[in-house]
N, C-alpha and C positions, 0 to 999 in steps of 0.2 A: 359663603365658603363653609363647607364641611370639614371640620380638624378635629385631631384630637389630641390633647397638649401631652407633650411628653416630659416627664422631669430630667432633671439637671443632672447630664450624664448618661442621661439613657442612649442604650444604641439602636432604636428604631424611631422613629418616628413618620408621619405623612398627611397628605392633605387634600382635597379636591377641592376645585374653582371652574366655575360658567361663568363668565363677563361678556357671554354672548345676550345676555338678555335685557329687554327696554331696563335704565336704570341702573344696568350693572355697572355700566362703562367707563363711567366716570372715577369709581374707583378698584376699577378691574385691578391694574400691576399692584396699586398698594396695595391691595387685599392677597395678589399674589406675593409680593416681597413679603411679608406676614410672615405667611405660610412657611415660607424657604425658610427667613430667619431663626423662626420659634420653635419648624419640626427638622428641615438639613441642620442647619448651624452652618459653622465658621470654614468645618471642614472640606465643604463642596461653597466655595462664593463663587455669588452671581456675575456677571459680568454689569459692565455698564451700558444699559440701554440707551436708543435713540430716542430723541424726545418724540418722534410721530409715532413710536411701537408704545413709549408708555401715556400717551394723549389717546390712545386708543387700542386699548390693549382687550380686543374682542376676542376669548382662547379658553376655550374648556380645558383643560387640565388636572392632571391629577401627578402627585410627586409620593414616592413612601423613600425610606429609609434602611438599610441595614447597615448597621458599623460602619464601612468603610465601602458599602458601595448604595449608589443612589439612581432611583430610575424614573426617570421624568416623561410624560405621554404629555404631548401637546398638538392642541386639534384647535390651527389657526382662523377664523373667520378674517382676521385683518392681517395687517405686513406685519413681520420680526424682523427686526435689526439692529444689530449692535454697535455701541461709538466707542466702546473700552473693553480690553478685556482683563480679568482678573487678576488679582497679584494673590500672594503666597498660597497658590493652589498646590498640594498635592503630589507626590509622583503617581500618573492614573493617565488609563487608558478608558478611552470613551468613543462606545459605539452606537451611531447612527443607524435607527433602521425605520427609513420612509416608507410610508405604506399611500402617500398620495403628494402629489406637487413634488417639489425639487427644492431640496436643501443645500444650503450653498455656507461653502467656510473657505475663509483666508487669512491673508496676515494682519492684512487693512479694512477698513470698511470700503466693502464695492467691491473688491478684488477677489475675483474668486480662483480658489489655488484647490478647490476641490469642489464637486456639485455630485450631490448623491439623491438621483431622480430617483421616483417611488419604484415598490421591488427589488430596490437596492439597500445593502449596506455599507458603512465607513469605517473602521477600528482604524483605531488612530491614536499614537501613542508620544507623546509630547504636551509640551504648553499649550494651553485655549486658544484658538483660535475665534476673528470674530466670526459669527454665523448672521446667517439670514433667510429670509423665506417669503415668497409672495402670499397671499390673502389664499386661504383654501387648502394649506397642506398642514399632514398631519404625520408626525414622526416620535418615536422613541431613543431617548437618549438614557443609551446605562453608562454610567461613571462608575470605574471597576480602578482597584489598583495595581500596577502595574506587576507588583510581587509575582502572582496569579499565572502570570504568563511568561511564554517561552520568551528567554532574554534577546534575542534573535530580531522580537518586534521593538526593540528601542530606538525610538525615533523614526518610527518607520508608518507605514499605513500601507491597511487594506481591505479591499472594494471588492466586492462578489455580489452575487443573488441573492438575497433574501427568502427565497422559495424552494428550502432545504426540510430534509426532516428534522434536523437539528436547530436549525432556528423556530421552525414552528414550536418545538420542546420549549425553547428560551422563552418565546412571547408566553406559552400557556406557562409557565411559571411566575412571569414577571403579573401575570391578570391576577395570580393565587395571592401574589405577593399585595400587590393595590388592596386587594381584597381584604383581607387579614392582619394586616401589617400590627396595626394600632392595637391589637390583643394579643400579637406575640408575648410569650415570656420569653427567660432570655436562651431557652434550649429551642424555643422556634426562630427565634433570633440566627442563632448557630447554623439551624437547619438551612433555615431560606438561605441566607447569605452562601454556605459552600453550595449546595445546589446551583445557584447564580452563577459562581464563577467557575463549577463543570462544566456546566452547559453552554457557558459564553466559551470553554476552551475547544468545546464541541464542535461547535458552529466554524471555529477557525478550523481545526482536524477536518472532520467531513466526518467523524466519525465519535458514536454516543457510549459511553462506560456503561454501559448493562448488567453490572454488577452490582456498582453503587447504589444501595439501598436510598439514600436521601434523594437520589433523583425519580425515583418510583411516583410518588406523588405528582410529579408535574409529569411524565409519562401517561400517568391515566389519567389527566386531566386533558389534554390533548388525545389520548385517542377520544376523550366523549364526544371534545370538539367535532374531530370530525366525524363521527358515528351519527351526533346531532345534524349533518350536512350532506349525509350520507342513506338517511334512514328509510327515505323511501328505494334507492338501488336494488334490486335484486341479488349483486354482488356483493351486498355488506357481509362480513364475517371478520373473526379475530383473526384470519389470514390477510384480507385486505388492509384491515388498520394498521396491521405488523408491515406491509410493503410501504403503508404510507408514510409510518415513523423510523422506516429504516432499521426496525429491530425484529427480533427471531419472534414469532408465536409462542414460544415459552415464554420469553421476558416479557412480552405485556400478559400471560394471565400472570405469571407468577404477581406481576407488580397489582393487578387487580382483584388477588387473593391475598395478597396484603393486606388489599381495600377492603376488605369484607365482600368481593363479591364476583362475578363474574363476567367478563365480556360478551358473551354469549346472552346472561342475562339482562345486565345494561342496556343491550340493544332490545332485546323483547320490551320489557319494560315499558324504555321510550315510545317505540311502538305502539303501547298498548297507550300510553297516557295520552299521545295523538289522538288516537281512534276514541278514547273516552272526552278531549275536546270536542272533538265534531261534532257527537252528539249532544253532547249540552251548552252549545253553543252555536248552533248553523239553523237557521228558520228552518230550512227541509233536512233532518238530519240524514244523512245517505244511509242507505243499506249495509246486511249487515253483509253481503259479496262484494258489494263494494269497497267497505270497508278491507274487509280481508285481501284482497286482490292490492289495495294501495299501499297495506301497511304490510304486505310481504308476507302473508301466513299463505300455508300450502290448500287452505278451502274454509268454506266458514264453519265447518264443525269445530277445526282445530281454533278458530279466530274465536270461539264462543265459548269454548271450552278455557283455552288463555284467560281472557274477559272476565269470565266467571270467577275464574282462580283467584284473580287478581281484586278484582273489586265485588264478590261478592256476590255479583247479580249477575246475569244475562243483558247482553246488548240492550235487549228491547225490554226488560224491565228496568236497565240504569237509564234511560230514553223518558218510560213513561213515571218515573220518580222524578228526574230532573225536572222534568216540563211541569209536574203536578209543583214542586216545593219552588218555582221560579214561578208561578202563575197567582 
């Protein structure tokens, strides 16, 4: 397990855990109960486990922390299931969002009074319910407090797609958050946390605040996403990203001039750093039309001319330096 100890009182803390691996197994849950104890605390308790989930608690995992809301990724190799579930938890709303297999909660253990298959979400505002999960699904759970939200969802729950632009915003924040967490001070504390729960109000709205400076960062974090998934298309541009995340072409440069930089740029860039893999990495490095033609430049004058800018060299001397200083 990867932690990093938080002191006594601090509002961030988090952790990551593999108990997929030969040796781990044995003491996968307690090395995750650990984790919960020393970096959640008291505020978010665990439920009570079944004795074949903690006999064999095979589950990559990573948990972080902000004050009062907490986001848990679990990516099961074996079954989860619960035999208890928690006492003095919280007023807090927690939303499931399956990205594989089918997640299942009830009142009882077995009974299921809700199943939220992958592509799906749950927000769900009430007492713990138990949960559970076959071998192979992988889901994020944020624990948010109910303040946050419209008083309308009390006691109530709700089930949509997950394949929004505004939930993809949430997840690229929630990766920044894993990320980072354990060196927040406490004005990134501040930061992460309202971000969290804009964007978790987003995702219920349909609709993203493009105003709100604190959400900029996870805005350009996600269009890299998908720029990076995007980058060979001939269609990429800050128009395309802007339809993807459902906001104006102004509000993602503005938020990437924030960044230092530009969407326009970002994408060349990557591009370019692609096109500089291949070559110093592929027994037959391709051409240099090749190259240009796959990495979306308009002919290879312009693809050598970029190249050069960028690293210095031409194609085919950053080629035959590579090979000489690797040989």
């Amino acid at each position: 397990m990867d932690s990093t100890g938080a002191e006594a009182g601090d509002s961030r803390g988090g952790f990551s855990l593999d108990s997929t691996a030969a040796g781990a197994v044995s003491r996968g849950f307690d090395n995750f109960r650990h984790g919960w104890q020393t970096q959640v605390g008291d505020a978010f308790p665990l439920p009570t486990f079944s004795q074949a989930t903690t006999g064999d608690f095979r589950v990559r995992s990573r948990v972080a922390k902000v004050r009062d809301v907490a986001i848990t990724d679990l990516d099961s190799a074996s079954m989860i299931r619960t035999a208890g579930t928690p006492y003095g938890y919280a007023d807090q709303v927690r939303m499931y969002v399956v990205r594989r297999g089918i997640w299942s909660l009830g009142g009882v253990p077995g009974r299921a009074e809700h199943t939220v298959p992958a592509g799906q979400f749950l927000l769900r505002h009430g007492p713990p319910l138990h949960f559970g999960a076959a071998p192979h699904t992988t889901v994020q759970i944020l624990t948010l407090p109910s303040a946050a939200f419209d008083p309308r969802l009390r006691n109530r729950s709700v089930a949509e797609s997950a394949d929004s632009a505004e939930m993809r915003l949430l997840l690229a924040h929630t990766n920044m958050v894993h990320a980072t967490v354990t060196d927040l001070g406490p004005a990134g504390v501040y930061a992460a946390r309202g971000a969290l729960l804009e964007l978790a109000r987003a995702v219920l709205v349909g609709r993203f605040d493009d105003v709100e400076p604190e959400l900029r960062p996870a805005l350009v974090h996600a269009a890299k996403v998908a720029a990076d998934r995007l980058l060979t298309d001939p269609e990429l541009s800050p128009a395309l990203l802007a339809r993807e995340l459902h906001v104006s072409v102004r509000t993602l440069q503005r938020a990437f001039t924030m960044a230092g930089e530009s969407v326009t740029g970002y994408i060349r860039h990557r591009r370019l750093e692609e096109a500089r893999l291949a070559l110093a990495t592929r027994p037959r490095p391709p051409s240099v039309a090749e190259l240009a033609a796959h990495w979306q430049f308009s002919d290879s004058s312009h693809f050598i001319r970029a190249f050069k800018k960028r690293y210095g060299q031409t194609p085919v001397e950053y080629t035959r330096s590579a090979r000489t200083t690797g040989s």
